[in-house]
C-alpha positions in Angstrom: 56.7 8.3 65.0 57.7 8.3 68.6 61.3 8.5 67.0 60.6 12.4 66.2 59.1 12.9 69.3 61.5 12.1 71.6 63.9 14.0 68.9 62.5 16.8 69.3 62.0 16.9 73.3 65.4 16.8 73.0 65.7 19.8 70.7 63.7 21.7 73.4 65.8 20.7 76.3 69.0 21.9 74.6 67.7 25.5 73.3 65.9 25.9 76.5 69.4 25.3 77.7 71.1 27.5 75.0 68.8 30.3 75.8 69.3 30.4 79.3 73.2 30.2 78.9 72.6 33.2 76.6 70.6 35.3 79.2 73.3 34.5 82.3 75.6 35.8 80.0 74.2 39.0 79.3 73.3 39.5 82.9 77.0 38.9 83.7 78.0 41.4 81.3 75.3 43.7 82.3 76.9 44.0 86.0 80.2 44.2 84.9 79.1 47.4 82.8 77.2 48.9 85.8 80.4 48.0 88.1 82.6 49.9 85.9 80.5 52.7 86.1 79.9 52.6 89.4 83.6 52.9 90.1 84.5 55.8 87.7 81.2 57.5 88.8 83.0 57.6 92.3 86.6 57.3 91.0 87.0 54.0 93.0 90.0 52.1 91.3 90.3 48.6 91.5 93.4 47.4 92.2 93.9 44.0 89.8 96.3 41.1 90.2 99.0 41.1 89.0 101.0 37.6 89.4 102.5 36.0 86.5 102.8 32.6 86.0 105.8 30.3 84.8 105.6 27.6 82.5 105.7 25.7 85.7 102.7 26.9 86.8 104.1 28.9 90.0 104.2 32.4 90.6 107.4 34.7 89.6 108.8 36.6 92.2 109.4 40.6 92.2 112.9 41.7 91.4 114.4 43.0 94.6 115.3 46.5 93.5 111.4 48.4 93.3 112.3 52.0 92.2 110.6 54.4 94.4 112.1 58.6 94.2 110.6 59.2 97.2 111.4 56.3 99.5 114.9 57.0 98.5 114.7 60.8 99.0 113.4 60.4 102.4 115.8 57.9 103.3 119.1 59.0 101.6 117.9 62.5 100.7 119.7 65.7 101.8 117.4 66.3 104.7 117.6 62.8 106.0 121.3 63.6 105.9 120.7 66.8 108.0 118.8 65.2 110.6 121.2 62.1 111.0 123.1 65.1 113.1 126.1 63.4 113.1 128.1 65.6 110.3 127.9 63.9 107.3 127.1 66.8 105.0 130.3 68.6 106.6 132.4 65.6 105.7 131.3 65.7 102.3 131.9 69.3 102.0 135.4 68.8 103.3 136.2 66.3 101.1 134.7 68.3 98.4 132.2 66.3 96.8 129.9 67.7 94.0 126.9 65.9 95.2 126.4 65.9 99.1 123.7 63.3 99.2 121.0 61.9 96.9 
């Protein structure tokens, strides 16, 4: 008899367990619903991770080369080329080039 007993003391312990494994679940979910609407209520965006990892288990680096129109506008554009001052523009008109700069 004291077979079933301790049986089912057992039982209880593990759905108590269960049950409360269940409930911290839903919680979790629960603030992860009210955080995403938090942030497009304010039109916060969250910036995520975004590191890849080799078979390795290290981190791949970023290609050097990052494509960015206006970084290379500013830098190589045709005002950059106007400020430089030092007659670049006229050199490439001399030498007739299509494009004078970027």
């Amino acid at each position: 008899m004291e077979k079933y007993v301790i049986s089912f003391n057992k039982l209880l312990f593990h759905i108590k367990r269960l049950i409360l494994k269940i409930i911290l679940n839903i919680y979790l979910l629960y603030i992860k619903k009210v955080d995403n609407y938090i942030n497009k209520l304010y039109n916060i965006r969250v910036k995520k991770e975004k590191s890849k990892k080799n078979e390795d288990g290290g981190v791949d680096m970023k290609r050097p080369f990052q494509p960015n129109n206006h970084k290379r506008k500013k830098n190589h554009g045709f005002f950059a080329r106007k400020l430089a001052g030092t007659g670049i523009l006229n050199q490439r008109r001399k030498k007739g080039r299509k494009k004078l700069s970027a």
